[in-house]
PATORLO-415584 format. One line per field, with one value per residue (C-alpha): x, z, y; residue in three letters. Coordinates in Angstrom, 2 decimals. Each point is the difference from the previous one (the first is absolute). Layout:
% PATORLO-415584
X c(X, ...)
Z c(Z, ...)
Y c(Y, ...)
r c(ALA, ...)
END
This chain:
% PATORLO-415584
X c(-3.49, -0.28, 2.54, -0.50, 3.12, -0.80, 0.08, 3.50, 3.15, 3.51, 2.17, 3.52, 2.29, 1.22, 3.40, 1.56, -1.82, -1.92, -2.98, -0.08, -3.08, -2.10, -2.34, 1.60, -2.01, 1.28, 3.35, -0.71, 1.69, 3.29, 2.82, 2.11, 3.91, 0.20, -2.66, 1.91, -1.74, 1.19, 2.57, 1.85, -3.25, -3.19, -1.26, -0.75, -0.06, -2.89, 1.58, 2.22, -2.28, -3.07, 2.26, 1.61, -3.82, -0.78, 3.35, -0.32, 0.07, 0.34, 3.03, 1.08, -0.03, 3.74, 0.96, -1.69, 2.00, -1.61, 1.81, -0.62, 1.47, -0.67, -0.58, 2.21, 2.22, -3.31, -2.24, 2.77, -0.12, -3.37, -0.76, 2.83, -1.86, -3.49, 1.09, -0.94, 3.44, 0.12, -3.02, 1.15, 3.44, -1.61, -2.70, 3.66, 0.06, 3.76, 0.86, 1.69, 1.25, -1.87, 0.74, -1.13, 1.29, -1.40, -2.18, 2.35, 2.24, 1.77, 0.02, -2.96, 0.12, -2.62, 0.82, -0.72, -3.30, -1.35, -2.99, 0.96, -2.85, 1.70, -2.02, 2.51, -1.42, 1.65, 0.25, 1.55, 2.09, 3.48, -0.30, -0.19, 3.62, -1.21, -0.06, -2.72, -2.05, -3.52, -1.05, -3.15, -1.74, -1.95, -1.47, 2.31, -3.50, 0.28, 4.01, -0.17, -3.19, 2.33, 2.37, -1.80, -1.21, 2.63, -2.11, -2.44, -2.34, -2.44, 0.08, -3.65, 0.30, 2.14, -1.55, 0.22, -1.97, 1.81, 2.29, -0.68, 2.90, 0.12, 3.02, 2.44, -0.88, 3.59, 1.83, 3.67, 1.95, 4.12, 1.82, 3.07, 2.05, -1.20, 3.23, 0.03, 2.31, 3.67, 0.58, 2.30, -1.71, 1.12, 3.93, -0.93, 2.46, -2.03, 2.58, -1.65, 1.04, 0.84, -4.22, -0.61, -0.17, -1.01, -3.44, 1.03, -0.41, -3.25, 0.48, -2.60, -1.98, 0.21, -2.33, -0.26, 0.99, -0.45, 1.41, -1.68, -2.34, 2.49, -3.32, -3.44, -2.50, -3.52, -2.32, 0.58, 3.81, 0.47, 3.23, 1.28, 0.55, 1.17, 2.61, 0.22, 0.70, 0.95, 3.12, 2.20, -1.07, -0.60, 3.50, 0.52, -2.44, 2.29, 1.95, -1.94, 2.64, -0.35, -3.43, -0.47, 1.36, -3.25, -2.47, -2.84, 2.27, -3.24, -1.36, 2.65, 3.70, 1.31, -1.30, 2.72, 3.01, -2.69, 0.01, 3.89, 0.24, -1.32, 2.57, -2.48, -1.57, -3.72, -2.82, -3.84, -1.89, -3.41, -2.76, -3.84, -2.41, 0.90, 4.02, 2.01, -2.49, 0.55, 3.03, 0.78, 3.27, 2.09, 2.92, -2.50, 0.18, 3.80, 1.96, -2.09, 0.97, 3.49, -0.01, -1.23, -4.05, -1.17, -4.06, -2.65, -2.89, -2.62, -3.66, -0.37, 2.44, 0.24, -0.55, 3.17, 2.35, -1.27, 0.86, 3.39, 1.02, -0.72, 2.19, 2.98, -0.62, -1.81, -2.68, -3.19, -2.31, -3.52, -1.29, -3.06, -1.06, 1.08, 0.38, 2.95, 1.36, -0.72, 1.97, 3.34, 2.84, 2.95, 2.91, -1.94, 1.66, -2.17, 0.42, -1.34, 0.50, -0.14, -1.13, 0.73, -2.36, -2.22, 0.24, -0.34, -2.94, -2.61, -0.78, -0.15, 3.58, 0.80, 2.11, 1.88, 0.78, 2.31, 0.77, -4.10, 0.22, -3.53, -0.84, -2.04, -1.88, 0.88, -0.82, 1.65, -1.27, 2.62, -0.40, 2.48, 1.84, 0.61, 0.89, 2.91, 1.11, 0.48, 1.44, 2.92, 0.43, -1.70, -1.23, 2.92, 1.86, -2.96, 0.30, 3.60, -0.61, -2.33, 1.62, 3.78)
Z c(95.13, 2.23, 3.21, 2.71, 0.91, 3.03, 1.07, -1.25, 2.90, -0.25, 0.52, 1.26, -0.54, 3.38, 0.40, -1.41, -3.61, -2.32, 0.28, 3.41, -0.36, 2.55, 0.21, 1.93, 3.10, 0.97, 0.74, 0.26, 3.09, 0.17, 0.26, -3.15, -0.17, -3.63, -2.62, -4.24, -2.66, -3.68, -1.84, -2.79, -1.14, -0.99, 2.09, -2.34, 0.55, 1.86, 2.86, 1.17, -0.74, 1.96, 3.44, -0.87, 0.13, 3.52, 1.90, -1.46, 3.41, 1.85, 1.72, 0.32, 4.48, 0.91, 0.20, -3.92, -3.00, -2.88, -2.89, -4.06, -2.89, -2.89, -3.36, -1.85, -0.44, -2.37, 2.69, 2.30, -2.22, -0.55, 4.12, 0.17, -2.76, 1.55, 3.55, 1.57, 0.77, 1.96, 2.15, 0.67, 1.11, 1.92, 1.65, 1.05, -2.73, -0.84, -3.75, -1.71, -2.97, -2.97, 0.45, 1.27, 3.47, 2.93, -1.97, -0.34, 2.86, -1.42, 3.09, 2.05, 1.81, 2.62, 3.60, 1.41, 0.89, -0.87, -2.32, -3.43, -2.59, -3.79, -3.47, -1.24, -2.14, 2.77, 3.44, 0.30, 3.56, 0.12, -3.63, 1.39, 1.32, 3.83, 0.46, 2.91, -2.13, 0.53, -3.15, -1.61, -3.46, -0.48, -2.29, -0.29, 2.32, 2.80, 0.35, 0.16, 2.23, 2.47, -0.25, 1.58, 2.42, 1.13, -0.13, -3.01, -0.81, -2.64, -2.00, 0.20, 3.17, 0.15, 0.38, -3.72, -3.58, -2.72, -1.85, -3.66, -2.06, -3.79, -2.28, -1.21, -3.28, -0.91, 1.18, 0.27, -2.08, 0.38, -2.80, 0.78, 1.85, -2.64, -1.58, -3.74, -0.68, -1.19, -3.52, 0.10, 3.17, -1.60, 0.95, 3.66, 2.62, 2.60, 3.30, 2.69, 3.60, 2.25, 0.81, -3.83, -1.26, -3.69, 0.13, -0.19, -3.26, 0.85, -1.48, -2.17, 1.57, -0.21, -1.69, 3.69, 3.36, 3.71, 3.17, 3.94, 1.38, 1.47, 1.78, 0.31, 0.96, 0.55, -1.39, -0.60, -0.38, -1.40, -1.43, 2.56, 2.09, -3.09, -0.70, 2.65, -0.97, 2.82, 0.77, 0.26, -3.39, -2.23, -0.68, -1.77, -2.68, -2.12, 1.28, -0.30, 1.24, 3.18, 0.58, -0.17, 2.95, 1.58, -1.53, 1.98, 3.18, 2.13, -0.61, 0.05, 0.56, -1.34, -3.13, -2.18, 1.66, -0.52, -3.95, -0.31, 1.42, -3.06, -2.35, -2.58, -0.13, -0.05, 2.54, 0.11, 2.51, 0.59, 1.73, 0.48, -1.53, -1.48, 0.74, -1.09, 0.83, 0.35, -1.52, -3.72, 1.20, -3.03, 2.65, 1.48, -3.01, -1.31, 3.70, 0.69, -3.98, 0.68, 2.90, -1.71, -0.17, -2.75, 0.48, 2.86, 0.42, 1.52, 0.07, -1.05, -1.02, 0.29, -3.61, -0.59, 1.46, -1.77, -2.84, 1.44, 1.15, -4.18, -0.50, 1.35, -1.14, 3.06, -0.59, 1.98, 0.36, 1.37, 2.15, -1.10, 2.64, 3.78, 1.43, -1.45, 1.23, 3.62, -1.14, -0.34, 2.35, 0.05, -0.66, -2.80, -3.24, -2.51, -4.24, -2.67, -3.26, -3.70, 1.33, -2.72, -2.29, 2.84, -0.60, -3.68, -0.17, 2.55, 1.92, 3.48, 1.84, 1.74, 3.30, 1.42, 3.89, -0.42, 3.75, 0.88, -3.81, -0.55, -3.35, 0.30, -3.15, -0.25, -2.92, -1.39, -1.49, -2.04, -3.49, -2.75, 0.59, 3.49, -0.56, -2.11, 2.45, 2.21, -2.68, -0.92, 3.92, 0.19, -1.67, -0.64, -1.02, -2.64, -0.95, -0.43, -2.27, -2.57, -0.41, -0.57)
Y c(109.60, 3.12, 0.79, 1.98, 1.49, 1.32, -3.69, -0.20, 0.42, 0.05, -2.93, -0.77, -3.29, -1.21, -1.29, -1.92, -0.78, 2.19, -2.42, 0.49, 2.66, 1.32, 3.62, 2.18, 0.50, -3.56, 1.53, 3.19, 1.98, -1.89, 2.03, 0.44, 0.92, 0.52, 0.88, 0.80, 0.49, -0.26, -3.33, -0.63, -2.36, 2.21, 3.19, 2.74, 3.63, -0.22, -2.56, 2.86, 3.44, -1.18, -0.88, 3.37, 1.62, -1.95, 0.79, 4.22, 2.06, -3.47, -1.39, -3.61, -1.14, -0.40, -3.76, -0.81, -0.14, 1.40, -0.82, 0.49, -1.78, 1.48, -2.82, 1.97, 3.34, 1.15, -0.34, 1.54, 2.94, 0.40, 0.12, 2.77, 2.48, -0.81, 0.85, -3.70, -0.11, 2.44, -0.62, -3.58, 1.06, 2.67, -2.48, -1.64, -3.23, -1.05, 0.02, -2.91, -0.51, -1.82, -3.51, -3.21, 1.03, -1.27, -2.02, -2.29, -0.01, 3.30, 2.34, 0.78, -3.25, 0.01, -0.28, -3.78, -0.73, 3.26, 0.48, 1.89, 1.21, -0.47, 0.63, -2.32, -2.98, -3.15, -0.54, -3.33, -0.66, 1.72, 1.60, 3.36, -0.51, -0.91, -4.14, 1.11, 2.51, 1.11, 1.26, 0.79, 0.93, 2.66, 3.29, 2.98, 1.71, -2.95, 0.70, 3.47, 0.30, -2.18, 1.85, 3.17, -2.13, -2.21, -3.05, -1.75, 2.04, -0.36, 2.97, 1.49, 0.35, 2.77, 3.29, 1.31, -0.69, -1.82, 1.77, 1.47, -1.51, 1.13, -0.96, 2.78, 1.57, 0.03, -3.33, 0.50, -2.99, 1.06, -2.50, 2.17, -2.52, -3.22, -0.08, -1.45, -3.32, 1.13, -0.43, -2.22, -2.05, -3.40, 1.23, 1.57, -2.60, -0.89, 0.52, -2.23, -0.13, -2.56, -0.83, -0.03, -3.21, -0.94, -1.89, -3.92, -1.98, -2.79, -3.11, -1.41, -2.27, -3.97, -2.53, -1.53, 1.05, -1.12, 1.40, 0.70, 1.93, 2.76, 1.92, -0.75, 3.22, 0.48, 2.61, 3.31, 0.13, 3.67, 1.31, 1.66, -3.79, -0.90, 2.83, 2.92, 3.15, 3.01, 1.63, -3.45, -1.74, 3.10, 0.80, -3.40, 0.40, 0.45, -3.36, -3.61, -2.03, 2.10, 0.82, -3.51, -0.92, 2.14, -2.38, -1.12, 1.06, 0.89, -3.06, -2.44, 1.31, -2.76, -0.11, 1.39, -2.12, -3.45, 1.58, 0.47, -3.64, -1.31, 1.53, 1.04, -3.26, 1.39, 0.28, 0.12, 2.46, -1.34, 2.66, 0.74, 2.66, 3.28, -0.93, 3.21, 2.85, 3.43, 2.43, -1.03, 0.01, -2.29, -0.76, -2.41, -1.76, 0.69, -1.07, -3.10, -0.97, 0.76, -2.35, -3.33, 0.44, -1.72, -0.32, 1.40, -2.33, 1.85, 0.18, 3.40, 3.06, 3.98, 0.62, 2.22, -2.04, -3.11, 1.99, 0.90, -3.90, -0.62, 3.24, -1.64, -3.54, -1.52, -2.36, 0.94, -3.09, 0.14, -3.00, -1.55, -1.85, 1.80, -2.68, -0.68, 2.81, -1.27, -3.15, 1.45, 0.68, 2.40, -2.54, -1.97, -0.64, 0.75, -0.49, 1.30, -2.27, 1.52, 3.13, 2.20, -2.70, 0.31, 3.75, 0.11, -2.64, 2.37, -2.96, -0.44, -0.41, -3.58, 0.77, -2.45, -0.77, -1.97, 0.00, -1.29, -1.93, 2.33, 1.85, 3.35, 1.47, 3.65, 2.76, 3.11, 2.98, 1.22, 1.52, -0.69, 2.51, -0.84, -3.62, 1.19, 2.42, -3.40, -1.70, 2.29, 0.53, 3.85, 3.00, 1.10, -2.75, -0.77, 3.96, -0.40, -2.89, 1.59, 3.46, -2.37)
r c(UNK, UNK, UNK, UNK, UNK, UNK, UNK, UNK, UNK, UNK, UNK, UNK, UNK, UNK, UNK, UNK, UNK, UNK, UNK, UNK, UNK, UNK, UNK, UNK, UNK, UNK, UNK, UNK, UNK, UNK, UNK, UNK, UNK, UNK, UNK, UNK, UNK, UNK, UNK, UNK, UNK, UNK, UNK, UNK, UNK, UNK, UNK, UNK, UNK, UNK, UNK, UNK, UNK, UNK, UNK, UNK, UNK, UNK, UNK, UNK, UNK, UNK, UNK, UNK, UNK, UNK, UNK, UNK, UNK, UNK, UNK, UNK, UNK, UNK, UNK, UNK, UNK, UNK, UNK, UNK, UNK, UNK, UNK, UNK, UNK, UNK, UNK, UNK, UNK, UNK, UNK, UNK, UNK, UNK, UNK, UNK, UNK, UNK, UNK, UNK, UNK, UNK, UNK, UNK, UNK, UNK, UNK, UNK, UNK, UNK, UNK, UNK, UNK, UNK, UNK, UNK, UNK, UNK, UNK, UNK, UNK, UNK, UNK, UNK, UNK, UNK, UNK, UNK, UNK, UNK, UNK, UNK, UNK, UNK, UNK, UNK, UNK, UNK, UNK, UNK, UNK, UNK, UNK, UNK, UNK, UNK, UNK, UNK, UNK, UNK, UNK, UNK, UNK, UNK, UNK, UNK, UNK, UNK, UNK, UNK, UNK, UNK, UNK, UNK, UNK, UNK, UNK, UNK, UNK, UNK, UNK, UNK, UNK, UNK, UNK, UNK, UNK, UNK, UNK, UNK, UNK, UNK, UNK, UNK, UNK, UNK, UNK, UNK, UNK, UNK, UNK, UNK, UNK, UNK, UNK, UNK, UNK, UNK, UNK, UNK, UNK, UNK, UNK, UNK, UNK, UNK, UNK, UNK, UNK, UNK, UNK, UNK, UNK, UNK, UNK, UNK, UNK, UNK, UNK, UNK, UNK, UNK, UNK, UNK, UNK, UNK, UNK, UNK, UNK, UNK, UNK, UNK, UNK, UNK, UNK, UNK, UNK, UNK, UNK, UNK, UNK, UNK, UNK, UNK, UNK, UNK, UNK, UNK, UNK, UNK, UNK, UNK, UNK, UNK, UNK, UNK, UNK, UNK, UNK, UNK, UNK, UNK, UNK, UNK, UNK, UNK, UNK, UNK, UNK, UNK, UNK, UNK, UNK, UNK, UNK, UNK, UNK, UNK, UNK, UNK, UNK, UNK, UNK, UNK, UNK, UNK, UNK, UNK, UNK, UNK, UNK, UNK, UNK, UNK, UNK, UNK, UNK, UNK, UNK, UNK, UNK, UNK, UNK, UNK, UNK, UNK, UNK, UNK, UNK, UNK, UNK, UNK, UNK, UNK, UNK, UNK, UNK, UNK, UNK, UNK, UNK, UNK, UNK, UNK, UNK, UNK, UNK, UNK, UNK, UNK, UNK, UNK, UNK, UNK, UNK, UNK, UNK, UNK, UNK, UNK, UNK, UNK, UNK, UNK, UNK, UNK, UNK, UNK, UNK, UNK, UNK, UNK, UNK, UNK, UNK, UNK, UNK, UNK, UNK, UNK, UNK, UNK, UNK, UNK, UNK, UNK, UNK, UNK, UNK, UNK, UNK, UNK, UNK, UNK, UNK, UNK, UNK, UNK, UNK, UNK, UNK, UNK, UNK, UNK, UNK, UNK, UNK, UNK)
END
């Protein structure tokens, strides 16, 4: 196979998905308020020192916000003894500190409406802290040649040859401020504050179970509709019983009081392809558990957090037919009958509507493992068991 790279061009994600991928000349020339580079997910040294190389003895137009997140106080350190630092702050970037920042709603909220360049891995609507966002995906190159510009801009256009990058022959790894476990750890007294709350005890789950549809979605649902994050819900991370109540809240405010109104009796959530995309984010998993969920039937799942909803003892079924999927209604009471049988056998699943008196064929994919994390109620719970 040969390619000709000279036929290759760069490529942005328009708003508001990462699949949404075009080349860049079929947006290029809109204005931008807001290029950063850098996140908390995977730019390297390189991400920051080659922007640092295009904006030396350039300045960023007034009315842009150039802005750099560094992945990590390593890579923070390193920029500072190579001089990119300084050229960036010089070229007028703002410096934040490592962090998942505005990348998740933390800070750097763009202004309504107004378009925003991020290297940042997502893009979904309102995850960037604005509900009205404008946000695209692009190289470290693409957001910093926009920057200079004040509007997209692919990044051989600008009036300069590629810059030379070579790794440092000495790279700088501080371990100062990894502090070693104390001694006598096991004794430490955790003091917790009012917002800490002890992760709740998930009860095993039962031989059968039925209970409504609380929600049904469509394709695509990521994390963040799932469980928000930003400057509201981040605080209560450390609180399930409250960031609960922020649960699907985008998509359906009144989720969480429809959940309560159950008392704990169990519900099913029933969505299309590739339900739970995006951010790994195990809260997604953890609040919707608190709340009742018992089982997703879906016709596809983000593959982490199918792994998380078996984590924290949610059964995640896979419709074999889709059609059956198009059969279903919020409100229908569905059952699932010897389930952890079902489970153990690695046969198909039989779900009943009881509601329609139908019977859908769905499958699971678990491993072993997995099935006993659902059968002792979660990781940990099944953790807890075999270290008694």
């Amino acid at each position: 196979m040969s390619l000709h790279l000279s036929t290759l061009e760069p490529l942005i994600a328009l708003p508001s998905s990462p699949g949404n991928v075009r080349p860049i000349r079929e947006v290029a020339g809109e204005t931008i308020y807001q290029a950063y580079i850098g996140s908390s997910a995977n730019p390297g040294l390189r991400d920051f020192a080659v922007p640092a190389m295009m904006v030396e003895g350039r300045q960023v137009p007034p009315g842009v916000s150039f802005d750099v997140n560094p992945t990590s106080r390593q890579i923070l350190e390193i920029l500072s003894n190579e001089s990119y630092l300084t050229r960036l702050i010089r070229a007028g970037a703002r410096l934040h500190q490592a962090g998942c920042n505005g990348c998740i709603g933390m800070g750097q909220a763009p202004a309504s409406g107004r378009n925003s360049l991020r290297t940042v891995p997502r893009n979904f609507p309102g995850r960037s802290g604005t509900p009205e966002d404008c946000v695209f995906l692009c190289s470290p190159e693409t957001a910093t040649a926009s920057a200079l510009t004040g509007k997209i801009t692919d990044p051989r256009d600008l009036d300069m040859d590629y810059p030379r990058f070579r790794e440092p022959e000495r790279v700088v790894v501080n371990r100062e401020m990894l502090l070693a476990p104390a001694e006598d750890s096991g004794l430490v007294e955790l003091v917790k504050g009012p917002n800490v709350k002890s992760l709740p005890a998930f009860e095993p789950i039962p031989a059968s179970f039925a209970g409504p549809v609380l929600l049904k979605l469509g394709d695509d649902v990521s994390t963040d509709e799932i469980m928000p994050a930003g400057a509201e819900v981040l605080p209560l991370r450390s609180n399930i019983p409250a960031i609960a109540e922020h649960v699907f809240q985008a998509v359906d405010g009144d989720f969480s009081p429809r959940a309560h109104d159950l008392e704990g009796e169990g519900f099913f959530l029933v969505a299309g392809k590739n339900y739970g995309q995006g951010s790994s984010r195990e809260h997604a998993a953890i609040a919707p558990r608190y709340l009742g969920l018992r089982a997703v039937c879906a016709l596809s799942y983000g593959r982490i957090h199918w792994q998380n909803l078996a984590n924290f003892g949610v059964v995640p079924l896979t419709f074999t037919d889709p059609e059956n999927l198009e059969a279903i209604e919020q409100g229908d009471e569905l059952a699932l009958d010897d389930i952890v049988a079902a489970l153990d056998s690695g046969e198909d699943i039989t779900l009943h509507n009881r509601t329609r008196d139908q019977r859908y064929t769905l499958r699971h994919d678990l491993s072993r493992r997995q099935i006993d994390m659902i059968r002792h109620g979660s990781l940990i719970e099944l953790v807890r068991q075999e270290t008694k």
